[in-house]
Steps between C-alpha positions, in 0.01 A plus 500: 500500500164342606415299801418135470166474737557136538872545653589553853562853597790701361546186198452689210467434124740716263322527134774785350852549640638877411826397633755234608589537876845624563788286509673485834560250748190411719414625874444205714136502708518560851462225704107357570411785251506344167099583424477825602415695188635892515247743627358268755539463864733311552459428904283157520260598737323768288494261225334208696171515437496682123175553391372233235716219625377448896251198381766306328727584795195385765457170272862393550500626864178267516686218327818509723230499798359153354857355483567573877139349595535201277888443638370499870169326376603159681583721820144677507333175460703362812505687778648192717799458283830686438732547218766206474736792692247448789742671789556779254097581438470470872778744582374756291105444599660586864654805355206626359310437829727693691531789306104504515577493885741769499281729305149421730753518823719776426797230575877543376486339137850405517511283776239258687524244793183340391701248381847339617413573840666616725748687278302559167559579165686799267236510273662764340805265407277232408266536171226622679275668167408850672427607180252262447347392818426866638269609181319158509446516889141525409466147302723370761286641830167381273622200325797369685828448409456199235295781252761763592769263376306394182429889402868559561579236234273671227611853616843397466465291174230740248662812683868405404326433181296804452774763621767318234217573226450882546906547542538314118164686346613792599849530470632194322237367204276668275265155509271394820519165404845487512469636830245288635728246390772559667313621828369163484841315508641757759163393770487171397837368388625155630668626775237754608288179535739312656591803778109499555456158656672659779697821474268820559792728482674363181143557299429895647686599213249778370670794622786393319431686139386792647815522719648427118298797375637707693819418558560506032260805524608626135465875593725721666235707701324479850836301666403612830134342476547227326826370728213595779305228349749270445628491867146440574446230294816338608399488887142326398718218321708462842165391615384270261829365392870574622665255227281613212636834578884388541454291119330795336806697623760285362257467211483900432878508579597251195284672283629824520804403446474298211260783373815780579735256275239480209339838506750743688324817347134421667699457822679772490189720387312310784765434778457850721165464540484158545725478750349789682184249514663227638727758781180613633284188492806353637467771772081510553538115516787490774327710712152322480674190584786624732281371832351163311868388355672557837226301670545229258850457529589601865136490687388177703498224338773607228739212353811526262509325179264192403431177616625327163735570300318675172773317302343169512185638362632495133303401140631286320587583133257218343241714672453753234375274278272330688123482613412650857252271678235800523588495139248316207770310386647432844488200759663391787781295408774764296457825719610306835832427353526834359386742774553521850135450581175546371454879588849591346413403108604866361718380182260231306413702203529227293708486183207645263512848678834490552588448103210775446695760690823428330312565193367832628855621657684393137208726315494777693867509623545874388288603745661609826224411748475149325915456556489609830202231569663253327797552736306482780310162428865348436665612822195470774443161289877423586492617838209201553714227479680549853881465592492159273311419185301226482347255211242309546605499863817401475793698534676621210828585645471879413456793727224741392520863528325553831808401664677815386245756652369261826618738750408805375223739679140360363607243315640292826168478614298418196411156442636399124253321401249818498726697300292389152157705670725790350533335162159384488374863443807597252384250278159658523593789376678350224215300394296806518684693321545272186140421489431889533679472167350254365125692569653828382535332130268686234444312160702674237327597177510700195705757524444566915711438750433365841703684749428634906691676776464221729790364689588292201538839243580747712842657463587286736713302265261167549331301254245724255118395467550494155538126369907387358764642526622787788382862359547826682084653583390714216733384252386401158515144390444343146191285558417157240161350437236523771610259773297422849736335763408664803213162555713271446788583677225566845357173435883343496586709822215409686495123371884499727370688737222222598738245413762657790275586725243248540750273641578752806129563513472471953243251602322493840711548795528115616336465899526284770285378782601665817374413885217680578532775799348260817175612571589576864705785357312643220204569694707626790428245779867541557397825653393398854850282575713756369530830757635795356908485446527158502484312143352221271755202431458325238636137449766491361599840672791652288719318238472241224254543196165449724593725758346773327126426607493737716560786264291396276192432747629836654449709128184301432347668848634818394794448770272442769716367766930480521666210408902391533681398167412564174662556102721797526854608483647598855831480709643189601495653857495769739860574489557331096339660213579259244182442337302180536166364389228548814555537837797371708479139560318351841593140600133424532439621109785310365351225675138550381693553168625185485195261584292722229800428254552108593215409663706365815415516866786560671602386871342796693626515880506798735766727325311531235172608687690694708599668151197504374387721771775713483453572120149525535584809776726665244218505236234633762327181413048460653459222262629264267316407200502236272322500146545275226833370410617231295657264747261658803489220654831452618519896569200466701666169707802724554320836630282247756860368622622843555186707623223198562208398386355794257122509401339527181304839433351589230708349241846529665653319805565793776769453801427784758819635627377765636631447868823306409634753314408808674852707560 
C-alpha cells in the first residue's frame, strides 16, 4: 500500500490487495464523525489547525470575510441609511450601545431605564446581543454604534461560516472544498441574508457547530470536561441568541432520534456518555443562567407570551422554489406574496438546489447521517408552512403540520416561518458531503485501484472512493481497460453546483435613507436644557413606526441622555403582563401618532393640554424635540397647539417644558 502525495490526508492508493475484507454486515459511523480516520484524534479542537493545511484554511476564512464585507458593502458606504428593517437595525444599534454602557459603568446588563422612562426595559427578555455588544465595546466606545452594528453583521455572517467549515473538515469530509462549500451556504444562505437586514440574533449562529461538536463528540472519554464545556457554550448562546438555541435543540432532538431508528448500535455504543454530556451541561448551564432566566421572566419589566400570534408568521409552500430578494435571481414582486416580510425569507432555495439535494439524499440514502438529515429538512421544512398551507398566497384548504405540535414547550414560541434556518444548514451538509465524494474520486487505471478511508470507504457502510459499483475497502475487484473518470465526473459536479448556486448567490444588503440625528442632539446642545433625571422627548414620543427617533438618536450618542418609548417587548401594564410592542400607550402619543400617520391637525382645546402636561410629567419630560419627519409639518402645528410656540435649534424645533412639567 503506497500513499498517493496528491490526495488529501488518510486517501490512499491500494496497488496489491492480499485479501478480501471480511464479510459481515457494516458498523454505522458515529454521528459528525464520518472522516475521522483510526489512530487520530478524534476531538476537533486538537485537529483544528493540522499542520500543512492552516493556509488553505486562512484563504477560505479570508474568503468568507470578503462575503460578509461585500454583503454589508452598501451599509459601509452609507452611514445615514438603514437596512429596509430600519426599526430592527436601530433596536439592535441601541443594544449594542448599552451593553458598551453597562460594561464602562458597571450597570445591571439585564435591565436599563435609559429608555422607556420611567419604567424601563427587561433587556434580558428582549434580544439584547450580550454576546456581541460586550466584546465589541471597544469599536462601539471608538466608533459608535453604526460600526459596532456593521462588524456584528460580518462577525455573525463569515463566523457562522467559518465555525460550520472546521466542524465538516474535521469531522464530516475528507475535501476542504467541499467544506468551504458548504460553510459558504451555511454563512451566507438566503435566509442568513435575509435575517441580516435586521435580525442580529438570528445570524450569531457560530457557536452553533461547536455546541454540535460537542454535543456528537464520537468518543466516550473526558464526559465530565467536555459536558463542562458544553454548559458553557450553551450560556454564551443565551446571550447572543435565545431562539437559535431553542431551534438547535429541537434540531439535535430530531436527529437523534431518527439517527437511534437508523443506527441503534452507534447509539447504544454512544448513549451513556452522551447523555452524561448533555446531564451536566444541562446542569453547568442552569446554574450560570439560574439569576439571568428568572430576571427575564419574573424581573421588572417581564411580560407573558408575545405580542402576535407566531402563527400568522407562516411561508408559504411556493416559497421553496422561489428567489429571495437579497437573492441574484430575486426581486420584489414574488417574495411579498410568499413571506411575511422582507426579513423573514428563510425557505427560497429555489427549485435548482432543492432538486440537487433530492439527488444527493436518493445517492447516499444508506448513510445514516444523510437519512436523518433528510428527515430533518422534510419536517422543519413542513413545520414552515404555519397552522394552514398556503399557494401562491392563497389558501389551500389544508392544515399543515405545525398545527399538531403549536402548543408544545419551544415550539409555541417559535415563529414558523424561521424554522427553514435549521434546514438551510442540513442541506449544507448534504451538499458537502456529496461533493466530498465527488473530490475523493481517483482515476482508475491498469490494474490499480482507487480506494480511501474517508467517510465515503470507511466501514461505515457508505459509498466507497472507488468508481461503480458498492465494494467493501480492501476487497479485490476485476479491473477493464485503463479508464479516467474521476475529471469528468468533478467537472459535471461542479458545472450543477454553479448552476444551483449562482442563483442563491446574496447580493448587497438593500438600504434606505434614514433622518439624520438633529444637530442639536448629536453635538449635545441638548445638554444645558436637560437637568439630570429628567429626559429628552422626542416627537413623536412613544408609538407608531416614527416614534422610535429617540432610540435611535439615543444609540447614535452612545445613550447619552433617557428617552420614553422605544422598539421592545414589555407588559401591557403595571398590573397586566400580556406582552405588547413599546411602552403603554399615553393619550398625547396616540395623538402625536395620529397626525404623523394622517397628516391631520386635530381640534386641540384645554383637555388635551391639560393632558399633554400630565403625560409629559409621567415621562419626566425637560424638552420636547422634533427632528425630521415625513408629515412634520402638521406634527410640528400640533405640538405648538399643545405646548406653544417651539424654536428652531440647531436642526430640530425644541419646546422647553422644563417648568410645566416639573412634578
Amino acid at each position: 500500500m503506497t500513499t498517493d502525495p496528491g490526495a488529501e490526508p488518510n486517501v490512499t492508493t491500494v496497488e496489491t490487495v492480499d485479501a478480501p475484507a471480511s464479510p459481515g454486515p457494516p458498523t454505522a459511523p458515529a454521528p459528525l464523525d464520518a472522516a475521522t480516520a483510526p489512530g487520530e484524534p478524534r476531538w476537533w479542537p486538537r485537529r483544528l489547525f493540522a499542520a500543512g493545511r492552516w493556509p488553505l484554511d486562512l484563504a477560505v476564512v479570508v474568503g468568507y470575510l470578503i462575503a460578509a464585507g461585500y454583503v454589508t458593502s452598501r451599509l459601509w458606504a452609507h452611514p445615514g441609511h438603514t437596512t429596509r428593517a430600519g426599526n430592527d437595525q436601530m433596536l439592535f444599534e441601541w443594544m449594542l450601545a448599552r451593553a458598551a454602557q453597562a460594561v464602562t459603568r458597571l450597570d445591571n446588563p439585564l435591565h436599563s431605564t435609559a429608555l422607556n422612562a420611567p419604567d424601563g426595559v427587561n433587556l434580558m427578555a428582549n434580544t439584547s446581543v450580550l454576546g456581541l455588544g460586550v466584546p465589541l465595546t471597544p469599536v462601539t466606545l471608538l466608533f459608535g454604534s453604526h460600526t459596532t452594528f456593521l462588524l456584528a453583521i460580518v462577525v455573525s455572517l463569515a463566523g457562522t461560516a467559518t465555525a460550520w467549515f472546521f466542524l465538516l473538515s474535521r469531522r464530516l469530509v475528507r475535501s476542504r472544498y467541499a467544506a468551504a462549500l458548504g460553510g459558504l451556504l451555511c454563512g451566507f444562505g438566503p435566509g442568513m441574508i435575509s435575517q441580516a437586514t435586521g435580525h442580529l440574533h438570528m445570524i450569531s449562529q457560530f457557536l452553533v457547530p461547536v455546541i454540535l461538536a460537542v454535543v456528537f463528540d464520537p468518543t466516550t472519554g473526558r464526559v465530565v470536561r467536555r459536558g463542562l464545556l458544553l454548559g458553557l457554550l450553551v450560556t454564551y448562546q443565551v446571550f447572543l441568541g435565545e431562539e437559535v438555541l431553542a431551534f438547535l435543540v429541537l434540531a439535535c432532538g430530531l436527529f437523534t432520534v431518527c439517527y437511534a431508528v437508523v443506527s441503534p448500535a452507534t447509539v447504544r455504543r454512544l448513549g451513556p456518555s452522551f447523555l452524561g454530556r448533555l446531564g451536566i451541561g444541562a446542569l453547568v448551564a442552569g446554574t450560570l443562567l439560574a439569576y439571568p432566566l428568572w430576571f427575564q421572566f419574573f424581573g421588572p419589566g417581564h411580560y407573558r407570551g408575545l405580542p402576535f400570534d407566531p402563527g400568522a408568521y407562516a411561508l408559504d409552500l411556493n416559497s421553496f422554489t422561489a428567489s429571495a430578494r437579497q437573492s441574484l435571481t430575486g426581486h420584489d414582486s414574488v417574495p411579498g406574496l410568499l413571506s411575511p416580510n422582507p426579513t423573514e425569507e428563510n425557505s427560497f432555495f429555489g427549485l435548482p438546489l432543492l432538486v440537487l439535494v433530492t439527488v444527493v439524499v436518493v445517492w447516499q440514502w444508506r448513510r445514516p447521517l444523510v437519512r436523518a438529515l433528510a428527515v430533518g429538512v422534510l419536517v422543519f421544512a413542513a413545520l414552515s408552512l404555519g397552522d394552514n398551507i398556503r399557494l401562491d398566497g392563497r389558501l389551500t384548504g389544508l392544515s399543515g403540520p405545525y398545527r399538531l405540535v403549536a402548543d408544545l414547550p419551544l415550539i409555541d414560541l417559535a415563529v414558523p416561518a424561521r424554522f427553514p434556518l435549521v434546514c438551510l444548514p442540513m442541506m449544507a451538509i448534504l451538499l458537502a458531503l456529496a461533493t466530498d465524494e465527488v473530490c475523493r474520486r481517483r482515476p482508475v487505471t491498469g490494474t490499480g485501484l482507487a480506494t480511501g478511508t474517508g467517510p465515503a470507504s470507511s466501514a461505515a457502510g457508505d459509498s466507497p472512493v472507488a468508481v461503480g459499483p458498492p465494494v467493501a475497502a480492501g476487497s479485490p475487484v476485476a479491473v477493464g481497460p485503463p479508464v479516467a473518470v474521476g475529471a469528468p465526473v468533478r467537472l459535471l459536479w461542479t458545472g450543477a453546483l454553479v448552476a444551483v448556486l449562482l442563483p442563491v448567490a446574496p447580493l448587497p444588503i438593500r438600504t434606505v435613507p434614514n433622518w439624520p440625528v438633529p444637530e442639536f442632539v448629536a453635538t449635545g446642545e441638548w445638554r444645558s436644557y436637560v437637568p439630570p433625571g429628567r429626559t429628552l422627548v422626542p416627537v413623536p414620543p412613544t408609538r407608531g413606526g416614527e416614534a422610535i427617533a429617540g432610540m435611535y438618536w439615543s444609540a447614535r450618542t452612545n445613550l447619552a441622555f433617557t428617552a420614553p418609548g422605544g422598539y421592545f417587548i414589555g407588559p401591557t401594564g403595571p398590573d397586566d403582563p400580556t406582552a405588547r410592542w413599546g411602552t403603554p400607550d399615553r393619550p398625547t402619543a396616540v395623538l402625536l401618532d395620529a397626525v404623523a400617520h394622517t397628516g391631520q391637525v386635530p381640534p386641540i382645546g384645554d383637555e388635551q393640554r391639560r393632558q399633554a402636561v400630565e403625560d409629559l410629567r409621567h415621562w419626566r419630560a425637560a424638552i420636547v424635540v422634533q427632528g425630521g419627519l415625513h408629515r412634520g409639518n402638521p406634527v410640528k402645528q400640533t405640538v405648538d397647539l399643545l405646548l406653544g410656540p417651539g424654536k428652531s435649534i440647531s436642526g430640530a424645533w425644541v419646546w422647553d417644558v422644563r417648568d410645566r412639567a416639573a412634578l
